[in-house]
C-alpha positions as CSV (number, residue, x, y, z in Angstrom):
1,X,82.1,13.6,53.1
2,X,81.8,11.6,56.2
3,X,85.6,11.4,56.6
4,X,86.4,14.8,56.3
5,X,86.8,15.6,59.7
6,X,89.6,13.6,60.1
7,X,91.2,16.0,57.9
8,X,90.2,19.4,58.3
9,X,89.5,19.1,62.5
10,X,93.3,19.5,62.9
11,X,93.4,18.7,66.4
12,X,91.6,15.2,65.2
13,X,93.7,14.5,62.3
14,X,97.0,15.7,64.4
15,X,95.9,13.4,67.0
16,X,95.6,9.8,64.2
17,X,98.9,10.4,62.5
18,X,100.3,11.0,65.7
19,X,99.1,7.5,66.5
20,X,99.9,6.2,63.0
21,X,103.2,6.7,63.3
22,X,103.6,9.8,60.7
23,X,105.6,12.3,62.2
24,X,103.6,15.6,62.8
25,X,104.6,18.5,65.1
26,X,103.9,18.2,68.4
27,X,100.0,19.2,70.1
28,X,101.1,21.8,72.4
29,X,97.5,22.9,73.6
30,X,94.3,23.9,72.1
31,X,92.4,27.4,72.7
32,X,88.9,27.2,72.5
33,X,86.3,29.1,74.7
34,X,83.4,26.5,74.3
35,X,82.7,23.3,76.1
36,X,84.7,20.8,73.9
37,X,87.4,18.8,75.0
38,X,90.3,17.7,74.3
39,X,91.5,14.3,75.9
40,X,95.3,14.5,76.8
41,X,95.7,17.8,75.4
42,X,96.1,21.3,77.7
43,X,93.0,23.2,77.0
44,X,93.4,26.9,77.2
45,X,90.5,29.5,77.4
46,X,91.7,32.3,79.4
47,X,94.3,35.0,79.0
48,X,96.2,33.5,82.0
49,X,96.3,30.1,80.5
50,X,97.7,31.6,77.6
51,X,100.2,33.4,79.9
52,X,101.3,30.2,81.8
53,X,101.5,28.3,78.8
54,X,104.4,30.9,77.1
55,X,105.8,31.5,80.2
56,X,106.5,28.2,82.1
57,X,108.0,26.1,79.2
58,X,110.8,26.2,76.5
59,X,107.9,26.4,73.5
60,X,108.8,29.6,71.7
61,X,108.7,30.8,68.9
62,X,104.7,29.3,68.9
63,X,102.8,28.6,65.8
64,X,98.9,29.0,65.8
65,X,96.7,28.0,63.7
66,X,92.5,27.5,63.4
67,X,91.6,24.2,64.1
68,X,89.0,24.4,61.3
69,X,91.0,26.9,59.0
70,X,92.1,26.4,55.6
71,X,94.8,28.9,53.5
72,X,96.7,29.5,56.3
73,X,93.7,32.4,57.3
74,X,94.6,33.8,60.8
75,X,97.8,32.1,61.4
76,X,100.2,33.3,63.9
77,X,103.6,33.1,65.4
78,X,104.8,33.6,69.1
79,X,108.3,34.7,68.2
80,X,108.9,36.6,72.0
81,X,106.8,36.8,75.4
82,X,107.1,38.1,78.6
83,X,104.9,38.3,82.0
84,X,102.6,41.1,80.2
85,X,102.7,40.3,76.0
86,X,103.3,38.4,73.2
87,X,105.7,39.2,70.5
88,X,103.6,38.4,67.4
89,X,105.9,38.2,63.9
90,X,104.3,41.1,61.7
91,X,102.0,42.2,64.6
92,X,103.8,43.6,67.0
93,X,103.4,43.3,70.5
94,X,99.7,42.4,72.4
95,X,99.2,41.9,75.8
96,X,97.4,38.3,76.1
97,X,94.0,40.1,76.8
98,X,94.4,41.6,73.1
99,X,95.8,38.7,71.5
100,X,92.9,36.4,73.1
101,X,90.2,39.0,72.3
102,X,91.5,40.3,69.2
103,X,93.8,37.4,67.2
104,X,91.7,34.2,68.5
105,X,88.2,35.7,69.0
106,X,85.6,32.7,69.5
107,X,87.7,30.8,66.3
108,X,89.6,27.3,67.9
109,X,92.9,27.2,67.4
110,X,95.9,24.4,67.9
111,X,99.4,25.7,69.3
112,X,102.1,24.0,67.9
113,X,106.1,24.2,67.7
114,X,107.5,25.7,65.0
115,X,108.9,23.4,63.2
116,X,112.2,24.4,61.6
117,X,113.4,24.4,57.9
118,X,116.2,22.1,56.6
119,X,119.3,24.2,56.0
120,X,118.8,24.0,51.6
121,X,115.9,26.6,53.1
122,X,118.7,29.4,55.1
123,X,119.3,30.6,51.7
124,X,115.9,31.9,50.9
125,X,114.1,32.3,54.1
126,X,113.2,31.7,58.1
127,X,110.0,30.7,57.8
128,X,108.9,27.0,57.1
129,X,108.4,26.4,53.6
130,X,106.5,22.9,52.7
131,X,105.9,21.0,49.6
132,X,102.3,20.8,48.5
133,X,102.3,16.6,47.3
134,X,98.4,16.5,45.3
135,X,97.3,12.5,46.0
136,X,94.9,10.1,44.3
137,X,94.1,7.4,45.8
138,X,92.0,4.6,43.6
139,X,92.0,0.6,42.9
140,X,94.9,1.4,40.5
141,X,97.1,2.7,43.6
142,X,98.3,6.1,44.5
143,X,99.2,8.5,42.5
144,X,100.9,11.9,42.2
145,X,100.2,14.4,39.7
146,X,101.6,17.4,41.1
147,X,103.8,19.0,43.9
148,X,104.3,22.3,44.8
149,X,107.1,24.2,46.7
150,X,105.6,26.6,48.8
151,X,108.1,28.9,49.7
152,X,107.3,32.0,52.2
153,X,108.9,35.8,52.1
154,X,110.8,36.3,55.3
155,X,108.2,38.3,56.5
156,X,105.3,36.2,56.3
157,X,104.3,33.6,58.7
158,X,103.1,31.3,56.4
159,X,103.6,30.1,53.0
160,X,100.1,30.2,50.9
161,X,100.6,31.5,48.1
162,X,97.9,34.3,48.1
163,X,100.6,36.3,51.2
164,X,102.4,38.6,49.1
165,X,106.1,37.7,48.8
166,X,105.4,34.4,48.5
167,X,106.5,31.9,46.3
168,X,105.2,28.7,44.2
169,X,107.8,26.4,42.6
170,X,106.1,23.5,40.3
171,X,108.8,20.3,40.9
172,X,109.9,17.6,38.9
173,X,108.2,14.1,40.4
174,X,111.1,11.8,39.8
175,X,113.9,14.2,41.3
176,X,112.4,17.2,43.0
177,X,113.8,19.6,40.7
178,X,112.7,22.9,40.9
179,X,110.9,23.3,37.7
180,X,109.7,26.9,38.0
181,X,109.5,29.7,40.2
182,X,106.5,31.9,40.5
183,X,105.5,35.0,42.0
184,X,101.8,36.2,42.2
185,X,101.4,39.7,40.8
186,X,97.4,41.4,39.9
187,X,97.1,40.0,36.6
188,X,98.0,36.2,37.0
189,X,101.8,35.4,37.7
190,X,105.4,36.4,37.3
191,X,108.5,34.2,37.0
192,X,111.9,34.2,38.6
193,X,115.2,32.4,37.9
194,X,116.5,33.2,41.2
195,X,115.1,34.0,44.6
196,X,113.6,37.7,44.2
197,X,114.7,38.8,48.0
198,X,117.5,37.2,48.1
199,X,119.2,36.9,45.1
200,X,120.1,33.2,45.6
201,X,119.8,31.0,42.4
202,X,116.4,28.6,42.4
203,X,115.3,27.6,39.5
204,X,116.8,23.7,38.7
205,X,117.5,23.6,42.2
206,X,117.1,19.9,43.7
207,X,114.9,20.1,47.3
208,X,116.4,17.8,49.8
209,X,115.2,14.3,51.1
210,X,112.9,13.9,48.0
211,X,112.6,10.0,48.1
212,X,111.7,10.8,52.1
213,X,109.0,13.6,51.0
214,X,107.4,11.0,48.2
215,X,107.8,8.0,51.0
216,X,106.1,9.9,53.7
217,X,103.0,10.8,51.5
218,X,102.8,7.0,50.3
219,X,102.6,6.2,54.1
220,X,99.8,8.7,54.9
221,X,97.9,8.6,52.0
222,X,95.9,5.1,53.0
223,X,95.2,5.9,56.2
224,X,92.5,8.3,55.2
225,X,92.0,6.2,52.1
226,X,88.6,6.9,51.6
227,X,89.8,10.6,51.1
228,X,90.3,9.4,47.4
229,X,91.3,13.0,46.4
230,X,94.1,14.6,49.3
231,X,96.5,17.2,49.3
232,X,99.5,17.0,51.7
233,X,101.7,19.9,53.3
234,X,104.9,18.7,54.0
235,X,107.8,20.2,55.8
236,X,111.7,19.5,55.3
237,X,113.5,19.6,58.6
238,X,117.1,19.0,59.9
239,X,115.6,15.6,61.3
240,X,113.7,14.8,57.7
241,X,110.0,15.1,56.8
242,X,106.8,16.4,58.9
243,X,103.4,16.4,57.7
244,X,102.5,19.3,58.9
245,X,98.8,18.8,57.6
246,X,96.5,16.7,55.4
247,X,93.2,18.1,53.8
248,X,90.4,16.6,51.7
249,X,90.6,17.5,48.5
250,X,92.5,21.1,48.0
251,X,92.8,23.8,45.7
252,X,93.3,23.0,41.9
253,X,94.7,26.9,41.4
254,X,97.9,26.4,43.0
255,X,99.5,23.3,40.8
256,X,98.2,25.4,38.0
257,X,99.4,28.7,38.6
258,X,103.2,27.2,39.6
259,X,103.3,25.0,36.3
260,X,101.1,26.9,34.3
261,X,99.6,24.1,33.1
262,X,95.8,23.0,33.3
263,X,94.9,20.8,36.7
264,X,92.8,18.5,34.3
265,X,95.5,16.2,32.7
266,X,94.3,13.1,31.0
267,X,95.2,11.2,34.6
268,X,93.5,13.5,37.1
269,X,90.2,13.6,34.3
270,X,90.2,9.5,34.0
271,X,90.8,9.5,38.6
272,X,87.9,11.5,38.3
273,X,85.6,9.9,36.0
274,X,86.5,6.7,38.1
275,X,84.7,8.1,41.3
276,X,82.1,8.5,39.5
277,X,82.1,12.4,38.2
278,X,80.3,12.5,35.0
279,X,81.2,16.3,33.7
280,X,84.7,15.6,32.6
């Protein structure tokens, strides 16, 4: 527990891969309206910080997110901006007053780039999909039981898969086959063959880079080794692989509701029972 601010203070964790040499997106500023700072990173705590920010440099569209959030909660993207607003995808557009009074609130949040999908992606959508990669770290090594393609509607700024529209796809660890494709619906889940906006085929589909996704979580993983139990978002660019974040520990719903198999194989039971958890 001592180590988990290194994952879920994003502005921390951002801030030691950066300086690990795991490509992340780039810290573009921090909002926050308290008294904490943030060495060699633009604070902003004003509407008219907010405004000079957008409007003196190239940084749109502008992705924000809560430095302490988790599931993607109060996300947003910058997609347009002038002197007097901000374009806000699915939002509409606020004057920076509203957005810093009504979309931040008191909640810190880290402005980032948006990072763009590798071209495999155009076919299904233009908003960043990334591959959930579940990580184990003990004397034995690391290990990966699951990943997950998280793959966002058009319309949604982010892909967790509780946003309607979005998608889940359970892969195949050697190859990064697409293995399923999963929809949420009321009662549980519903499965696809091919994209269900787009009509473009999915399922047995090979995501790009794979050997870079599985190398770049092999990189990160011991650098928050005593995280025994991480989960990794990773995003698939033109220019390869970004982390976009690491978090302790993570959901087990999501591995189980893209494979619709049980989180607690005989692997992830005997990891468990090796820290020490007695229950299993």
């Amino acid at each position: 527990m001592t180590w988990q601010a290194t994952t879920e203070d994003k502005w921390l964790s951002a801030h030691i891969l950066a300086q690990s040499g795991i490509r992340v997106p780039e810290t573009l500023a921090a909002i926050d309206k308290s008294e904490r700072d943030y060495p060699a990173t633009r604070k902003i705590s004003t509407a008219e910080q907010l405004r000079d920010l957008v409007t003196s440099q190239d940084v749109l569209p502008l992705f924000g997110k809560e430095i302490r959030g988790i599931c993607s909660f109060g996300a947003f993207l910058v997609v347009d901006a002038d002197k007097d607003a901000l374009l806000l995808k699915g939002q509409g557009w606020l004057s920076y007053d509203a957005c810093m009074e009504q979309v931040v609130g008191t909640t810190p949040y880290l402005l980032q780039p948006f990072e763009r999908n590798h071209g495999f992606f155009d076919r299904y959508t233009d908003s960043l999909a990334t591959v959930r990669v579940c990580v184990l770290i003990s004397d034995d090594g690391i290990k990966i039981p699951f990943a997950i393609l998280k793959l966002p509607s058009r319309e949604n700024v982010a892909d967790s898969f509780w946003r309607p529209g979005n998608l889940a796809c359970n892969l195949d660890l050697e190859s990064g086959r697409i293995l399923t494709v999963r929809s949420k619906d009321g009662f549980g889940t519903t499965d696809h063959t091919v994209h269900p906006e787009t009509g473009e085929p999915l399922l047995g589909e090979l995501v790009p880079m794979w050997d870079r996704v599985l190398g770049l979580a092999h990189r990160c993983a011991p650098i928050f080794q005593p995280v025994c139990y991480q989960s990794m978002d990773i995003g698939i660019t033109p220019a390869g692989p970004v982390l976009i974040e690491i978090n302790t520990g993570g959901g087990f719903d999501l591995p189980q509701l893209a494979s619709g198999q049980g989180f607690l194989t005989d692997e992830v039971r005997d990891f468990f029972r090796a820290c020490g958890y007695r229950k299993l």
